[in-house]
C-alpha positions in Angstrom: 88.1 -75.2 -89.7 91.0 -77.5 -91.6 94.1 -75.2 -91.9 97.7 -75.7 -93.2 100.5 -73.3 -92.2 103.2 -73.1 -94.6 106.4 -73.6 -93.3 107.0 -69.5 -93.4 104.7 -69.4 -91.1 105.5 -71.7 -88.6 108.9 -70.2 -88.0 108.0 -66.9 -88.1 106.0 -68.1 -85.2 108.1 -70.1 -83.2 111.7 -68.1 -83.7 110.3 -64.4 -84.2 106.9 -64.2 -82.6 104.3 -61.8 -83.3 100.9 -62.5 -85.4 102.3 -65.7 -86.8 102.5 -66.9 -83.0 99.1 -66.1 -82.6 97.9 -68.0 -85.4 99.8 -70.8 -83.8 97.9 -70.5 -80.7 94.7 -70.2 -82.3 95.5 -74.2 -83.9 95.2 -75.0 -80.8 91.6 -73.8 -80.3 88.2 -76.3 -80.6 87.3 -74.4 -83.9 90.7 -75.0 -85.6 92.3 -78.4 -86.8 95.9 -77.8 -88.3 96.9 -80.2 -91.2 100.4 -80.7 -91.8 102.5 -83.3 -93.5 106.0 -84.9 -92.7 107.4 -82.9 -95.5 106.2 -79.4 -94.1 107.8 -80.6 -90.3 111.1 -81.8 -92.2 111.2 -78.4 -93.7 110.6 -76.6 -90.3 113.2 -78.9 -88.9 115.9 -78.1 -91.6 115.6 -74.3 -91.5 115.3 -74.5 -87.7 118.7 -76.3 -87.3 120.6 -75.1 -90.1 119.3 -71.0 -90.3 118.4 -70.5 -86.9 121.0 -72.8 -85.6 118.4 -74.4 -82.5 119.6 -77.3 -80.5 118.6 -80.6 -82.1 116.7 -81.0 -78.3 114.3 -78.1 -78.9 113.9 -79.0 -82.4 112.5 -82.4 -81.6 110.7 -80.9 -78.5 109.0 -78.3 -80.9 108.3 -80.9 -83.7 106.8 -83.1 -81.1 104.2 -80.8 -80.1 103.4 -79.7 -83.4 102.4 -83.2 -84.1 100.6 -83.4 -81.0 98.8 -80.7 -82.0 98.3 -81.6 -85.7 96.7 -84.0 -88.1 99.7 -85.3 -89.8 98.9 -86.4 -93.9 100.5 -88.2 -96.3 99.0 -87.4 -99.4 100.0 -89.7 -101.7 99.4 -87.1 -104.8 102.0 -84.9 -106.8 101.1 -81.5 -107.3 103.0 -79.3 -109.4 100.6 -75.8 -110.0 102.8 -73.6 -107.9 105.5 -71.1 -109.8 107.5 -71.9 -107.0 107.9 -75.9 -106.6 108.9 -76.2 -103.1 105.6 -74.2 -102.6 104.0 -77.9 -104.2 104.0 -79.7 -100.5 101.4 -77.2 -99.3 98.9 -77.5 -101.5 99.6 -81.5 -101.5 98.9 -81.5 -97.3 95.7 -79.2 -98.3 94.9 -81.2 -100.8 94.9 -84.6 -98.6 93.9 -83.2 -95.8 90.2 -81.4 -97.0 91.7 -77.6 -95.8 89.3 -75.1 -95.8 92.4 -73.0 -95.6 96.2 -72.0 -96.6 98.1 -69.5 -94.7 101.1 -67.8 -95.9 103.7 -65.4 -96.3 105.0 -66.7 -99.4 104.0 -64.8 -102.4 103.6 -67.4 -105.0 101.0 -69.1 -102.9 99.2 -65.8 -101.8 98.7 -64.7 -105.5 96.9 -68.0 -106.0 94.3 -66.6 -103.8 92.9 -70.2 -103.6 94.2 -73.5 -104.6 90.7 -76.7 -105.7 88.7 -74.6 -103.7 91.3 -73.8 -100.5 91.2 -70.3 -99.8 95.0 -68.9 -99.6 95.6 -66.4 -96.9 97.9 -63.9 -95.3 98.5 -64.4 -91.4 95.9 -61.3 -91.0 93.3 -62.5 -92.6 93.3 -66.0 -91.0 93.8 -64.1 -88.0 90.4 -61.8 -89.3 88.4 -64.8 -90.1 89.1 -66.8 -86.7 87.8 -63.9 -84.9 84.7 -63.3 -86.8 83.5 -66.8 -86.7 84.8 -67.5 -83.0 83.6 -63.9 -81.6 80.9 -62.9 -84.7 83.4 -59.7 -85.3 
């Protein structure tokens, strides 16, 4: 299962915890390939350094093994069918990357509901859909 986190995502995860840090965990599992793209980790960088005020040493640590643990796409197309248009690099990475799935907090992307046949989910529901097709829930 191809999946992009949007940048939300990833730093609810990493600075707050929680179900977003679950869904982290859960790239990591067999079943799960996360797609990302150099402008999504450039975005986690900025709002990791600037908002949460990290070291520049945990930043590149962190970034590091999100790209260890990614499939890293540059995709080469402009997309501009969000309302929001920093929402636009998402759907670009799910676009090159063949994502079977989106998952957000942001609400421009979520009322999509899907995106040239990417579903768009909440953190829950990703959470929901790993389960049932990992444990048949």
């Amino acid at each position: 299962m191809r999946v992009v986190f949007d940048t939300n995502v990833f730093i609810s995860g990493l600075h707050f915890g929680g179900k977003p840090a679950l869904v982290l965990q859960m790239a990591a599992r067999p079943e799960c390939l996360l797609v990302t793209s150099e402008d999504i980790l450039l975005e986690v960088e900025d709002v990791l350094l600037r908002k949460f005020l990290w070291s520049a040493r945990n930043v590149a640590a962190t970034l590091m093994g999100l790209r260890a643990l990614s499939e890293v796409v540059q995709p080469g197309i402009v997309i501009s069918d969000c309302e929001d248009a920093d929402d636009n690099r998402i759907l670009e990475a799910a676009v090159a990357g063949r994502a079977a799935y989106i998952v957000s907090g942001d609400r421009h992307l979520l009322r999509m509901k899907a995106f040239r046949g990417v579903r768009i989910l909440t953190v829950s529901e990703f959470i929901d859909r790993v389960e049932a097709s990992v444990f048949g829930r």
